[in-house]
PyMOL Python script that loads the backbone (N, CA, C, O; Angstrom):
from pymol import cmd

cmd.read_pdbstr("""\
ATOM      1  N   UNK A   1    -118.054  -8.569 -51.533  1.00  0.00           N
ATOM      2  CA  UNK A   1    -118.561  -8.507 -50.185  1.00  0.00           C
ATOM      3  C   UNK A   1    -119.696  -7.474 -50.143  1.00  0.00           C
ATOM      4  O   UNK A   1    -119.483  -6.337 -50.563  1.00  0.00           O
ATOM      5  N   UNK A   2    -120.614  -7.746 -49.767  1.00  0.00           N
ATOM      6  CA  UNK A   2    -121.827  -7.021 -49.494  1.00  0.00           C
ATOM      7  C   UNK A   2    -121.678  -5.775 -48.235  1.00  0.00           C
ATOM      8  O   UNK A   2    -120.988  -5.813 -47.217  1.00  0.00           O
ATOM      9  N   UNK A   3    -122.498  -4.806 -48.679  1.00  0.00           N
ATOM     10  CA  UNK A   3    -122.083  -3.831 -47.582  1.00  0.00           C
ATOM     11  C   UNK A   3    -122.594  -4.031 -46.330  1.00  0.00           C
ATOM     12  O   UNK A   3    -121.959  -3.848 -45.292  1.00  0.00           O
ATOM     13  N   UNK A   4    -123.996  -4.490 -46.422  1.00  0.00           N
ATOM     14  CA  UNK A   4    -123.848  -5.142 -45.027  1.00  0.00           C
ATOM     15  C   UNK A   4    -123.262  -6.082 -44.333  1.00  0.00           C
ATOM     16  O   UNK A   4    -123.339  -6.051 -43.104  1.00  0.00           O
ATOM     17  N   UNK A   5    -122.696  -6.906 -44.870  1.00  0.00           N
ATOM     18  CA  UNK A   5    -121.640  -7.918 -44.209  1.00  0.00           C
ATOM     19  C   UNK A   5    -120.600  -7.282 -44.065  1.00  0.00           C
ATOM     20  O   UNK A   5    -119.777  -7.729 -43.266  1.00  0.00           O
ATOM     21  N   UNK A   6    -120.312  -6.046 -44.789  1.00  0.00           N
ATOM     22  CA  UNK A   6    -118.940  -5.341 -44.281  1.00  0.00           C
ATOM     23  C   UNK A   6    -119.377  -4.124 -43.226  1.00  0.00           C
ATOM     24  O   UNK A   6    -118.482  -3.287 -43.109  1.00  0.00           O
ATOM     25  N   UNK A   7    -119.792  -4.032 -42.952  1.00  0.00           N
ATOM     26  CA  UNK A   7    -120.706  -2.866 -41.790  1.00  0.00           C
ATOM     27  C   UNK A   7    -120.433  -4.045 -40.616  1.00  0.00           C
ATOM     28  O   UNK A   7    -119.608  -3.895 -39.716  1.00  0.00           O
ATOM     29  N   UNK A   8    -121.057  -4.939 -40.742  1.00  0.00           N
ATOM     30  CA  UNK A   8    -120.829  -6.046 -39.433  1.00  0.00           C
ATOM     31  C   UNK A   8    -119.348  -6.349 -39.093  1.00  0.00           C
ATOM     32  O   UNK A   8    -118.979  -6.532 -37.933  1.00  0.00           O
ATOM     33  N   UNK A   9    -118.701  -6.383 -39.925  1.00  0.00           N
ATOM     34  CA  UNK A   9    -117.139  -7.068 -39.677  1.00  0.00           C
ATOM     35  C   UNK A   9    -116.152  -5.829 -39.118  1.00  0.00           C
ATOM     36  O   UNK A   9    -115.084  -5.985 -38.526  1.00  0.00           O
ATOM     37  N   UNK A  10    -116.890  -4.368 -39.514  1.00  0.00           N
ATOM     38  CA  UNK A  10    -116.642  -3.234 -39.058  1.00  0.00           C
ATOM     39  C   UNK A  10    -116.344  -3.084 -37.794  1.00  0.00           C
ATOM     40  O   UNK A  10    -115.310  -3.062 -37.125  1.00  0.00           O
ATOM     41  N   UNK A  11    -118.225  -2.917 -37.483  1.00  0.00           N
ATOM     42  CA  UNK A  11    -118.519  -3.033 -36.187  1.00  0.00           C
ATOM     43  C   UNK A  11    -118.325  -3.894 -35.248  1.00  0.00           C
ATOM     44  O   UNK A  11    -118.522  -3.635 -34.061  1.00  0.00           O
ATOM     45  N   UNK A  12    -117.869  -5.142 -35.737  1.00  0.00           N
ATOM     46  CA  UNK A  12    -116.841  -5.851 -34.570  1.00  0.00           C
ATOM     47  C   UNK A  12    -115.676  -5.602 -34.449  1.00  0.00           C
ATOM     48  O   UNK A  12    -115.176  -5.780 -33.339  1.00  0.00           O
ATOM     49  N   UNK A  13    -115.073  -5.241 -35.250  1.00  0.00           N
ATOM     50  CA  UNK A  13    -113.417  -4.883 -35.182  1.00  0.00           C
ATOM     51  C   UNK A  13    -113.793  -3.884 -33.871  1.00  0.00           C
ATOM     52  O   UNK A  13    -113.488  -4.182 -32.717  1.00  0.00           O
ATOM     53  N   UNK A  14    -114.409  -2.818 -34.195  1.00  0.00           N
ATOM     54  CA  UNK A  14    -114.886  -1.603 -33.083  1.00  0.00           C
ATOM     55  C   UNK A  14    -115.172  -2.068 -32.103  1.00  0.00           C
ATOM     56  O   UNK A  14    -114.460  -1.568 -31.233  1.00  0.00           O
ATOM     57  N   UNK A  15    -116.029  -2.979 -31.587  1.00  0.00           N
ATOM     58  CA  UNK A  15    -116.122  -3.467 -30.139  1.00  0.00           C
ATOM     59  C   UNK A  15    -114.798  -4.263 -29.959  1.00  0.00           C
ATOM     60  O   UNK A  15    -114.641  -4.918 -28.929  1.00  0.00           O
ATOM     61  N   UNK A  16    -113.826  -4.231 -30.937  1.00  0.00           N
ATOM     62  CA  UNK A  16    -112.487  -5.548 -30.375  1.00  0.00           C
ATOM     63  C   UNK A  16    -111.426  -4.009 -29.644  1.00  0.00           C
ATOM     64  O   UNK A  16    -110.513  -3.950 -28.821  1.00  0.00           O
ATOM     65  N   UNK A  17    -112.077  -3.092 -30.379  1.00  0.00           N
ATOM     66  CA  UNK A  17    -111.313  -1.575 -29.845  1.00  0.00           C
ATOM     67  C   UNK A  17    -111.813  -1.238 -28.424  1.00  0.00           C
ATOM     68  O   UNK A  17    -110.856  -1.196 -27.651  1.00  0.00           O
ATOM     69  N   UNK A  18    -113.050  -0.971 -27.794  1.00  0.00           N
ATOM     70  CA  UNK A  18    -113.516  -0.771 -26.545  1.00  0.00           C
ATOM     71  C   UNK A  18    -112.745  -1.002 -25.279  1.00  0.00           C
ATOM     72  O   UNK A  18    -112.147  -2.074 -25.370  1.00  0.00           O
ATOM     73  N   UNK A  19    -112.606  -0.611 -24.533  1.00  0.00           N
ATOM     74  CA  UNK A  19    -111.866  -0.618 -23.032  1.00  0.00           C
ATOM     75  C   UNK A  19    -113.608  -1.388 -22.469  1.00  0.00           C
ATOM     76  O   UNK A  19    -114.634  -0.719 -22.342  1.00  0.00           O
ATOM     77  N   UNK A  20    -113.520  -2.530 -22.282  1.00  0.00           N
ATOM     78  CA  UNK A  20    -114.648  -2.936 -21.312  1.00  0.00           C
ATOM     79  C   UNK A  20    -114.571  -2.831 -19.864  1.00  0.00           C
ATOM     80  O   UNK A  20    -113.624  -3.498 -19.447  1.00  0.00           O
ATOM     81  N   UNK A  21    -115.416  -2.059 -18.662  1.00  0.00           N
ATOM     82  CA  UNK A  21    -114.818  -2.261 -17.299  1.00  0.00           C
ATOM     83  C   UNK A  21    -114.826  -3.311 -16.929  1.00  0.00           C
ATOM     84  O   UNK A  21    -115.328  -4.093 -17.735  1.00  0.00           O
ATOM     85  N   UNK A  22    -114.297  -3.972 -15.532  1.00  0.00           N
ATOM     86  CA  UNK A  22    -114.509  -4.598 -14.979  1.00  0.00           C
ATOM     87  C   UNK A  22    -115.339  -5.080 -14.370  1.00  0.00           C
ATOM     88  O   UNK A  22    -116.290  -4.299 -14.378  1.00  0.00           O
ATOM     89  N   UNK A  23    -115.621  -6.171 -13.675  1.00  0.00           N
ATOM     90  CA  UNK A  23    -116.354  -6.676 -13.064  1.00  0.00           C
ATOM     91  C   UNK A  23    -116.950  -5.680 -11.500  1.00  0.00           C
ATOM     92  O   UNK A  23    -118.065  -5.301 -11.142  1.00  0.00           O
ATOM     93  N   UNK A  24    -115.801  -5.573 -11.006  1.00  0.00           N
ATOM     94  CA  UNK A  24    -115.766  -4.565  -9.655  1.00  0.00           C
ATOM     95  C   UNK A  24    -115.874  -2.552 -10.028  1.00  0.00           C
ATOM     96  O   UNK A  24    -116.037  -1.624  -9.236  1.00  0.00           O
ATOM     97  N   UNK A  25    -115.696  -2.550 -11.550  1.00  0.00           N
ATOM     98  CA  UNK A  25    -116.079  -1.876 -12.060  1.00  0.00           C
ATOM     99  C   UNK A  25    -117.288  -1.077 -12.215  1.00  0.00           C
ATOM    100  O   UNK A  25    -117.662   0.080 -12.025  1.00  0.00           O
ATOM    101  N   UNK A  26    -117.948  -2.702 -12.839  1.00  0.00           N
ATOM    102  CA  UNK A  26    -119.546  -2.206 -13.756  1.00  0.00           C
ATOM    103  C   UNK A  26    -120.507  -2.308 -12.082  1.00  0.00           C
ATOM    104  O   UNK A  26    -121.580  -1.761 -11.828  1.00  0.00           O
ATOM    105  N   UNK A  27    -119.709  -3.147 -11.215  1.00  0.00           N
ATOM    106  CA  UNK A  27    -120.813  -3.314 -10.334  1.00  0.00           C
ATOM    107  C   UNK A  27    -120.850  -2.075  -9.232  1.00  0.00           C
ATOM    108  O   UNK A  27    -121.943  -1.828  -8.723  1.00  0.00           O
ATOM    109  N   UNK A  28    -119.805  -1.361  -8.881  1.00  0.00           N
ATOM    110  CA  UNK A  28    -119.745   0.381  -8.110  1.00  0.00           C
ATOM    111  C   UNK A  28    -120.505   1.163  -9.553  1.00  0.00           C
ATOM    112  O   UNK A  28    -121.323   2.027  -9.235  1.00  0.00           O
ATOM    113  N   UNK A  29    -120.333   0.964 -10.976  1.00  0.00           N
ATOM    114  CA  UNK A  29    -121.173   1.818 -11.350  1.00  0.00           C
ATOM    115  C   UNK A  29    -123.357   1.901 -10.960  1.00  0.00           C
ATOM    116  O   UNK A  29    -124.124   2.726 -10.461  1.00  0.00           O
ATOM    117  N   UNK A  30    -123.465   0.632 -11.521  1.00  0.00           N
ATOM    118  CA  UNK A  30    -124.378  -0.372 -11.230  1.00  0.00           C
ATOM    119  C   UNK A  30    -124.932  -0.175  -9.745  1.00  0.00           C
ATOM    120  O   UNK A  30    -126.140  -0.096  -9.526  1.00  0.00           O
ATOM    121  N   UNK A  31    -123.937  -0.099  -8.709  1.00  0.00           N
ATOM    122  CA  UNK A  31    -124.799   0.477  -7.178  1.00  0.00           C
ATOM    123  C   UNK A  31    -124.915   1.895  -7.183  1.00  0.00           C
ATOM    124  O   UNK A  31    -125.685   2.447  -6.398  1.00  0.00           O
ATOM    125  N   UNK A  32    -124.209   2.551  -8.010  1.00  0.00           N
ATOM    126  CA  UNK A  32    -124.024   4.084  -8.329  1.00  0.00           C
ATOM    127  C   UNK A  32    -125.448   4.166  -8.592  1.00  0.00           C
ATOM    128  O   UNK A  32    -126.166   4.522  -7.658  1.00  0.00           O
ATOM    129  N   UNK A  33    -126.039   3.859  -9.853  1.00  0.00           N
ATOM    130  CA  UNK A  33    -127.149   4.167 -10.443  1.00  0.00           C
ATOM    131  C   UNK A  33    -128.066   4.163  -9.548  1.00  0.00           C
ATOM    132  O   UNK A  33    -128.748   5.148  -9.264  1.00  0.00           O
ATOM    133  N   UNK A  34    -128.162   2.994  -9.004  1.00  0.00           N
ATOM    134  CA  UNK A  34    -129.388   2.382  -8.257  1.00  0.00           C
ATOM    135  C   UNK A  34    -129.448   3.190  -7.018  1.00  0.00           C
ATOM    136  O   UNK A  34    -130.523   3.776  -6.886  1.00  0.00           O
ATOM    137  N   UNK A  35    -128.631   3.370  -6.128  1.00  0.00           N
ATOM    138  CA  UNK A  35    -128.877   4.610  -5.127  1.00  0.00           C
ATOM    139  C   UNK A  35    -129.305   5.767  -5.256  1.00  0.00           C
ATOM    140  O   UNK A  35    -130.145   6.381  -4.598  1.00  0.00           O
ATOM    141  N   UNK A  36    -128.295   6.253  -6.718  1.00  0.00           N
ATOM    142  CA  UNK A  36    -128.854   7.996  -6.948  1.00  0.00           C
ATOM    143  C   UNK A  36    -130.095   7.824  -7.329  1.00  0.00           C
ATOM    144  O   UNK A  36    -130.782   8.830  -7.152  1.00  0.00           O
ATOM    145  N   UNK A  37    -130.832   6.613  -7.946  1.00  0.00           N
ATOM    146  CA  UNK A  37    -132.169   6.649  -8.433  1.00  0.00           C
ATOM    147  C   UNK A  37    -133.188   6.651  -7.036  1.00  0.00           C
ATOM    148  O   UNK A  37    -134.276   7.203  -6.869  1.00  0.00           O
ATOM    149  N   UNK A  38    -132.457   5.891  -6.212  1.00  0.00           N
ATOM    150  CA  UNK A  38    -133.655   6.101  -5.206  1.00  0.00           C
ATOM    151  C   UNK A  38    -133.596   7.186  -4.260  1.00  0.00           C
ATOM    152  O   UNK A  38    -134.540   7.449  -3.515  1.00  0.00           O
ATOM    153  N   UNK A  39    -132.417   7.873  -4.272  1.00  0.00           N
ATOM    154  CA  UNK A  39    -132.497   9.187  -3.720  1.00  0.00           C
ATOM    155  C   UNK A  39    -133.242   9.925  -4.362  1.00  0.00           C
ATOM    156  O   UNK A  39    -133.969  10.443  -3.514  1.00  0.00           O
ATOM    157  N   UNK A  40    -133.501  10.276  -5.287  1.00  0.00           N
ATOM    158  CA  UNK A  40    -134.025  10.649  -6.595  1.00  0.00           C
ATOM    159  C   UNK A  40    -135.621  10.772  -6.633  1.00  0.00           C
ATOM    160  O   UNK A  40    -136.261  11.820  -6.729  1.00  0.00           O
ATOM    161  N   UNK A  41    -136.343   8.894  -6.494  1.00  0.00           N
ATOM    162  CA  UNK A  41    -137.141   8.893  -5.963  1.00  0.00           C
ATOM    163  C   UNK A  41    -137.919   9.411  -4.532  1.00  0.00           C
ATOM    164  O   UNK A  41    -139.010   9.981  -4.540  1.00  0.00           O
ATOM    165  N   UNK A  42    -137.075   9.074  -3.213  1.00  0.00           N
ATOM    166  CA  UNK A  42    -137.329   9.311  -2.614  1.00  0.00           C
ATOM    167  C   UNK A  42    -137.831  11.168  -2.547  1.00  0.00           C
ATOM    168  O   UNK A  42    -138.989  11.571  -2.436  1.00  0.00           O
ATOM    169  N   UNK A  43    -136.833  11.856  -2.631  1.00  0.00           N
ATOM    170  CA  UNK A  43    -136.939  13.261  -2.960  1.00  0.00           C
ATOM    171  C   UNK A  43    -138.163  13.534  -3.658  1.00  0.00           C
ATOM    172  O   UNK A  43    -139.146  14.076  -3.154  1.00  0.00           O
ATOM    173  N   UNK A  44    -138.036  13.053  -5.086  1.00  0.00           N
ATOM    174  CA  UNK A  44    -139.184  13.085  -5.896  1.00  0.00           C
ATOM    175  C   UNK A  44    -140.934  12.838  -5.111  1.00  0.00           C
ATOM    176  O   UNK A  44    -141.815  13.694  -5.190  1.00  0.00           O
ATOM    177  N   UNK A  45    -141.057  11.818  -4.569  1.00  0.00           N
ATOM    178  CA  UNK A  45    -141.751  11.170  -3.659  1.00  0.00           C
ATOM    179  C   UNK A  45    -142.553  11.753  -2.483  1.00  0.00           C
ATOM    180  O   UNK A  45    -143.735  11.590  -2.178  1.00  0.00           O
ATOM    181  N   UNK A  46    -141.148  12.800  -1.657  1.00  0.00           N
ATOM    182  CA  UNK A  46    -141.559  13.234  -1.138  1.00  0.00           C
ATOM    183  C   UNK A  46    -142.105  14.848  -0.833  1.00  0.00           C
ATOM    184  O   UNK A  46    -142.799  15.422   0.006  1.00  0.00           O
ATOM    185  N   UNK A  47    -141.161  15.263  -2.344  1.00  0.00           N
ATOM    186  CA  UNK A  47    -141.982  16.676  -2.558  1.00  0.00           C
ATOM    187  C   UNK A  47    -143.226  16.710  -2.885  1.00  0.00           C
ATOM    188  O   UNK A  47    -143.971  17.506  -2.314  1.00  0.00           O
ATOM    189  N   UNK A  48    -143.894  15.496  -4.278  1.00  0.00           N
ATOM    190  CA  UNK A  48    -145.114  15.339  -4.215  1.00  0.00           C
ATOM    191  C   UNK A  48    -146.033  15.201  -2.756  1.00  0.00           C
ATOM    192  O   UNK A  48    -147.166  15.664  -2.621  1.00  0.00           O
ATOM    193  N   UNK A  49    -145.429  14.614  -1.931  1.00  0.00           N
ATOM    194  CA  UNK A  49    -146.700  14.525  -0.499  1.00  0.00           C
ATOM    195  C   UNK A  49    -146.802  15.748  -0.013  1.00  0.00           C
ATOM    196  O   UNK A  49    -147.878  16.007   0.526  1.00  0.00           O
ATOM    197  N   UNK A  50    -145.783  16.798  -0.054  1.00  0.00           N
ATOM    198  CA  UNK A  50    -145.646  17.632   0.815  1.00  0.00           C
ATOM    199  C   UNK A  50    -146.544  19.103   0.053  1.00  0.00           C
ATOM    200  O   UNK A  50    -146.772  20.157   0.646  1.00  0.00           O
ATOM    201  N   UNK A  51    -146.952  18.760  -1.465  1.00  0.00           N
ATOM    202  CA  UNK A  51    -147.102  19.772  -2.405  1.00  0.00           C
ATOM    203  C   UNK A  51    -149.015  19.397  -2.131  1.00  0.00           C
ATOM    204  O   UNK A  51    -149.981  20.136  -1.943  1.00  0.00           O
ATOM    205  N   UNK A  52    -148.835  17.736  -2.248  1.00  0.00           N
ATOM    206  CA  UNK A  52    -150.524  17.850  -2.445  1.00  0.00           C
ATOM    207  C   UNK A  52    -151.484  17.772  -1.111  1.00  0.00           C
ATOM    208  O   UNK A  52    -152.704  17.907  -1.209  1.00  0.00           O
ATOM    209  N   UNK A  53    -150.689  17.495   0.395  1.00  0.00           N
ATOM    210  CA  UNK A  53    -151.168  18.132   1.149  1.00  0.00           C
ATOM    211  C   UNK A  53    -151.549  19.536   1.383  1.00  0.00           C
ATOM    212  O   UNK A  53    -152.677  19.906   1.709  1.00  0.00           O
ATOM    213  N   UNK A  54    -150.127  20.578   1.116  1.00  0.00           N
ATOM    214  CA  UNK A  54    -150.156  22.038   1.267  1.00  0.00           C
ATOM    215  C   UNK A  54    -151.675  22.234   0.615  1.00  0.00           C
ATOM    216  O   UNK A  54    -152.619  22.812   1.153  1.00  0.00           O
ATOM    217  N   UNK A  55    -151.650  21.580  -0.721  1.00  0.00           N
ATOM    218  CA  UNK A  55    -152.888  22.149  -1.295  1.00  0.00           C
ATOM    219  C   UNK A  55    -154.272  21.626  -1.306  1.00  0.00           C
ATOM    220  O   UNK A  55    -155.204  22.237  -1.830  1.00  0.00           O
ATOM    221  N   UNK A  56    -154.391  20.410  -0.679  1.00  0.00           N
ATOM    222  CA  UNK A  56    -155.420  20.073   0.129  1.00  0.00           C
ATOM    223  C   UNK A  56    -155.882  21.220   1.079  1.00  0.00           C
ATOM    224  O   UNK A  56    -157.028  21.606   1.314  1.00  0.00           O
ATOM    225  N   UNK A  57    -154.517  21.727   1.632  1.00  0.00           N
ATOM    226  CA  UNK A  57    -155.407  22.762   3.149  1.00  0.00           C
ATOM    227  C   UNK A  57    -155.688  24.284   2.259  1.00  0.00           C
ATOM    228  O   UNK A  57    -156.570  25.117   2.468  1.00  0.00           O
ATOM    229  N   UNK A  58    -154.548  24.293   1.163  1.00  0.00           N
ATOM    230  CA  UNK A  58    -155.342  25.546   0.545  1.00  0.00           C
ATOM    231  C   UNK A  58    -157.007  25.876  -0.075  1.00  0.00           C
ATOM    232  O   UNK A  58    -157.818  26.801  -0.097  1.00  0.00           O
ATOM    233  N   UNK A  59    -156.887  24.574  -0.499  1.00  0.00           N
ATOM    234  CA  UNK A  59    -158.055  24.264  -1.128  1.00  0.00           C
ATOM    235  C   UNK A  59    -158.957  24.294  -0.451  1.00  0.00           C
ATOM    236  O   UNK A  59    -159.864  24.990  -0.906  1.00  0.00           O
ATOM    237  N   UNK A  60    -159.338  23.408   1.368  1.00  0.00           N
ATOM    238  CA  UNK A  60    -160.358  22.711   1.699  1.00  0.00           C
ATOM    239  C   UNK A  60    -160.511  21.964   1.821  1.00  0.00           C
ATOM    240  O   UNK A  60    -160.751  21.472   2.924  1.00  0.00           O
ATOM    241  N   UNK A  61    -160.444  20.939  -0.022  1.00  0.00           N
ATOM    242  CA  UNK A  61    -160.843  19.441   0.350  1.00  0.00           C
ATOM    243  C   UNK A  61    -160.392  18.265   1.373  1.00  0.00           C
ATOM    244  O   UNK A  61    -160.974  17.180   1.362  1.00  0.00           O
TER     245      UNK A  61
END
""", "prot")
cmd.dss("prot")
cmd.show_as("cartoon", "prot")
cmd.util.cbc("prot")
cmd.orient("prot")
């Protein structure tokens, strides 16, 4: 048996080991992500407006 064909037969045994979540699971993780990202953004988003105005009036331009 070749070692890469035994590396593969490995590494499936190992994913036959994994706890996979669920469906109702992956999808509260999945809205998890996607909210904190746009909080994230938003925040992000809006410190930039608030940084390159300030320095518009410091500036002048």
């Amino acid at each position: 048996m070749s070692k890469a064909y035994r590396f593969f037969i490995e590494v499936w045994q190992e994913l036959g080991k994994v706890t996979w979540p669920t469906r109702n699971e992956a999808t509260k993780m999945v809205l998890t992500v996607l909210i904190a990202s746009a909080l994230i953004a938003v925040f992000i988003g809006s410190l930039d407006f608030v940084l390159v105005n300030f320095i518009r009036k410091v500036l002048g331009s």
